[in-house]
N, C-alpha and C positions, 0 to 999 in steps of 0.2 A: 446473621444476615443470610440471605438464599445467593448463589453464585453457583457460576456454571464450572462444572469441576472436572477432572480425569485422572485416575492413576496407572493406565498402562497405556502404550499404543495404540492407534486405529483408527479407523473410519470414525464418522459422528455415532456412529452404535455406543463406542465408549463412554460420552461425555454424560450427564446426569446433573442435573439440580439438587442443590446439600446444600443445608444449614450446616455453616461455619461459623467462626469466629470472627465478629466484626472488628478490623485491624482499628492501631491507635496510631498517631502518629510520630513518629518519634524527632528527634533534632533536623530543622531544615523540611520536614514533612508538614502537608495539611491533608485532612480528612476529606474528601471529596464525597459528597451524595452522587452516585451518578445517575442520570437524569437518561443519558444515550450513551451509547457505545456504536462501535462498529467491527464489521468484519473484516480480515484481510489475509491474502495468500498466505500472509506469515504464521496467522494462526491454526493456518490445516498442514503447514509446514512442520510445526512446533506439536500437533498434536499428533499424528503419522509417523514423527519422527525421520523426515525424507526429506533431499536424501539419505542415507541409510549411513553412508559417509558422513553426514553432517553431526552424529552421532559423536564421532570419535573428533571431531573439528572442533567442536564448541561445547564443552565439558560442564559450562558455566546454565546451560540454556537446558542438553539435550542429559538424561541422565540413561542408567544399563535400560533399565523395560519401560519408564514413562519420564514426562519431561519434568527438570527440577522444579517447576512454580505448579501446582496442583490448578488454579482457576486460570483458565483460558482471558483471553482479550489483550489489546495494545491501546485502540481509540478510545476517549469519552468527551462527555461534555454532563456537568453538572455541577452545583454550589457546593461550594465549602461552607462544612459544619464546625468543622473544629483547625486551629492551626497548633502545631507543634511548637517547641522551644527553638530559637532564632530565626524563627520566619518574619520576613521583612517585606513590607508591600502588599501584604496580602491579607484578607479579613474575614470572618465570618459573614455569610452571607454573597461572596462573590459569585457569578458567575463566570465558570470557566472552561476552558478544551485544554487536551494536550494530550500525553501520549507515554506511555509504561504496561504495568505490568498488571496481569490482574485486574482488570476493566469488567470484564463482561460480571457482573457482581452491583449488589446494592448501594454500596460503597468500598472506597478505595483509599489505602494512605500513597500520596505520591510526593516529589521531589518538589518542591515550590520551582527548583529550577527549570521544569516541564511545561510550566504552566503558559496558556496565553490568557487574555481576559476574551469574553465572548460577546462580540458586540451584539446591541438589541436588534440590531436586522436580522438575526439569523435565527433560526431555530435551536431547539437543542438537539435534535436530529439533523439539521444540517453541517450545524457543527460538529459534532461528530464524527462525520463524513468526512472530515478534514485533514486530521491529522499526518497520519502515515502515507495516506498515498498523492492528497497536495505538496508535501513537502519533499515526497522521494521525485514526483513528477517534477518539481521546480527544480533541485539537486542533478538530477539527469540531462534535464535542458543545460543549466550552469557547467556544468561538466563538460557538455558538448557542444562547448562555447559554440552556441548559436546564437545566429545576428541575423539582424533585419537584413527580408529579402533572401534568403538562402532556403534550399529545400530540405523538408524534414519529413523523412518517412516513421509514422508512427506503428509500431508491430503489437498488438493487443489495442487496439484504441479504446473498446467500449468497455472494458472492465476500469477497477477504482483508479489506478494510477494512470491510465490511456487517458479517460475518460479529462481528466484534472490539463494531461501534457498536452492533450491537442487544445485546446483552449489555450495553456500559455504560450505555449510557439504560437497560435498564430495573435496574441497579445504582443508579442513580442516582434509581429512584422515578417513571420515566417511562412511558408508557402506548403502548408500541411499537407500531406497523405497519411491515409488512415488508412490499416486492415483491419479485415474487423469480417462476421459473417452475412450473410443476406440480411437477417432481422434487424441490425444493427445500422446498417449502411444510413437509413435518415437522422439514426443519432446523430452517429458522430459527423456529418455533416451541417445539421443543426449545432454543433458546437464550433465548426467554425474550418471542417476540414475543405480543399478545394477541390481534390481529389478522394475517390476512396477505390479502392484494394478489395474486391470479394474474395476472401481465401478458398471456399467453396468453390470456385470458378476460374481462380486463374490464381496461380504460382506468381508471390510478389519477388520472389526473385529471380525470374524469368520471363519480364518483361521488357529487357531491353533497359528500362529507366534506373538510373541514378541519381543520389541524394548528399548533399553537404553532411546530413547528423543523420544516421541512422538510429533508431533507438528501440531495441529490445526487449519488450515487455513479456517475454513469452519462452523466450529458450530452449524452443524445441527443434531449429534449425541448425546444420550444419556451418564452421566459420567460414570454409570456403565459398559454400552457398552464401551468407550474408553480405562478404567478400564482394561480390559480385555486383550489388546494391549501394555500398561504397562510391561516392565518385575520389578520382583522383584530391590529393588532399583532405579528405574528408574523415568521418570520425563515427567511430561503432560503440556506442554506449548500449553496455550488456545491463539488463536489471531484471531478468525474467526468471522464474520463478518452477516452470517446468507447468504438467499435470498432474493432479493429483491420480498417482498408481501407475505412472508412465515415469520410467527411468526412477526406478523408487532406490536405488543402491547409490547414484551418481548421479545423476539428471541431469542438471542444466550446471553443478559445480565443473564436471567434464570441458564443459563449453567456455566458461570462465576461464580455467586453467588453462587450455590449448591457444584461446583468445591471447593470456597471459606470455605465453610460452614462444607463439609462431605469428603473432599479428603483426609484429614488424616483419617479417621475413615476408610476408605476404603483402607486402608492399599498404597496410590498414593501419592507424592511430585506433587503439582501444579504451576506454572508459568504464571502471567497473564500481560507480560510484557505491560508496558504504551510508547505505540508507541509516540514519542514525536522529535521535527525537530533537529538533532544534526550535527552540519557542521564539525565538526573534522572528526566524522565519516564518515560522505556525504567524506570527501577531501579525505581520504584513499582509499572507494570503488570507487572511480570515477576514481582515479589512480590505482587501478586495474582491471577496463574497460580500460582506454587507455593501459592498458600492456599485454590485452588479454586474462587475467585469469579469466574475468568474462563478460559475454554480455548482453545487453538487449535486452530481444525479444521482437519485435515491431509487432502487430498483423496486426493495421493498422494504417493508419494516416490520419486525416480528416484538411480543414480548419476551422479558426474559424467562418464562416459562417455558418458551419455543426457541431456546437460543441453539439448542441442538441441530432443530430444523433450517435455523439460519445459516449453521454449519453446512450444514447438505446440500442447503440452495447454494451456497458459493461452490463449494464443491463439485456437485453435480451439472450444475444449472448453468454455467460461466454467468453471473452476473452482469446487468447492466451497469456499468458505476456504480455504485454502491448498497450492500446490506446493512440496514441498522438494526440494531436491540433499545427497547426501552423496558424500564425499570418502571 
């Protein structure tokens, strides 16, 4: 099968299209055809090797000069071809989303445990769209136990997980603020913010205004600064990600750790939710995509022949909500 591959660190220069070995599946595993995938901070993370720190932190992920899983990707959506020995509830011919290893590729063996079903409203591109960054956006809100009526400032709003959280907060009854850049400002207001934040134009933590949940999509601010944006009582959920080639030894772990370290002293409740694949959750959001209470915004959509280039567009480009690959 063709899948998108890398054996050392770097820019999307590295990455390349290889005939490999198409996986089987083994106990608790089923074969997935994948039909879409998508892109996510995590995979220019995992593919840069950054921060540089993150190296010696996750031994299991990051290896000496390239990361341990050779094909790139985390999101997909596509039928199961084949199931493995003890798989239960699930059959050839499903259609499905969820979230692992080794996606961006023709096919995939994955954990049956991973799995959602995909309901027929949805695309297999939109589904896709879904995975990792509706579920980290949901896990963020949850974390920052946010409740109707209380203010939430969103930091990154129009990328893949902004794009998902401003939607559920204000699903949720919540009194949205977005940052986000000029280009972006009618998104994310079309998705439901009541205010928006031009970062280009004005410093959102130096307006004067505070927020019940603040939420961090971005990591490139100081905690005493976000501090600031904090109301009394209120809660700093970190989940940002940094840029890519900005703070490439430390980046945004720096800000986690001090957050970790000095946030009660500084009078701030902190949040550093562990994004992690949860399919119950995935089955709920994906069922309210197909009921129209929540969309994904698809930036663009590349084949896997350009899945390089899809690379680059996230990279480079900050994306609108989300890049897909299709197969």
């Amino acid at each position: 099968m063709k899948a998108l591959t890398q054996d050392v660190y770097g820019t999307s220069e590295v990455l390349r299209i290889e005939d490999v070995r198409q996986p089987l599946p083994a106990d608790g595993e089923v074969l997935v055809r994948i039909a879409a995938s998508s892109v996510n901070a995590a995979d220019w993370h995992i593919m840069r090797g950054e921060p540089r720190i993150a190296r010696l932190m996750d031994r299991s992920i990051f290896g000496r000069t390239g990361p341990r899983q050779r094909i790139r990707g985390r999101d997909f959506a596509g039928t199961i071809e084949a199931v493995g020995p003890g798989v239960t509830g699930w059959q050839v011919g499903d259609t499905v989303l969820g979230e692992d290893d080794a996606t961006l590729a023709e096919y995939a063996a994955v954990p049956q445990g991973c799995l959602a079903r995909k309901p027929h409203a949805l695309s297999f591109e939109e589904a896709a769209a879904l995975p990792l960054a509706a579920v980290t956006a949901d896990l963020c809100l949850t974390q920052g136990r946010l409740e109707e009526g209380q203010r939430v400032l969103v930091v990154g709003a129009s990328g893949g997980v902004g794009t998902f959280a401003v939607q559920l907060a204000t699903l949720r009854g919540a009194i949205v603020t977005a940052v986000c850049s000029t280009r972006n400002v009618d998104l994310v207001s079309a998705l439901g913010a009541t205010e928006v934040v031009d970062y280009t134009r004005e410093d959102f933590t130096r307006t004067g205004r505070s927020y019940d949940v603040v939420l961090d999509l971005v990591g490139n601010r100081s905690l005493r600064a976000l501090r600031r944006v904090v109301a009394p009582g209120g809660r700093l959920v970190l989940s940002g990600g940094g840029n890519p080639g900005h703070g490439k030894y430390v980046g945004p772990i720096g800000l986690i750790a001090r957050a970790g370290l000095f946030g009660r002293l500084l009078g701030v409740r902190v949040s550093i939710p562990r994004a992690a694949s949860d399919a119950e959750r995935l089955t709920e959001l994906a069922g309210m995509a197909a009921r129209g209470e929540i969309r994904p915004v698809l930036d663009r959509t590349y084949p896997l022949a350009e899945a390089a280039t899809a690379m680059r567009h996230l990279e480079v480009q900050h994306a609108r909500g989300k890049i897909v690959v299709t197969t």
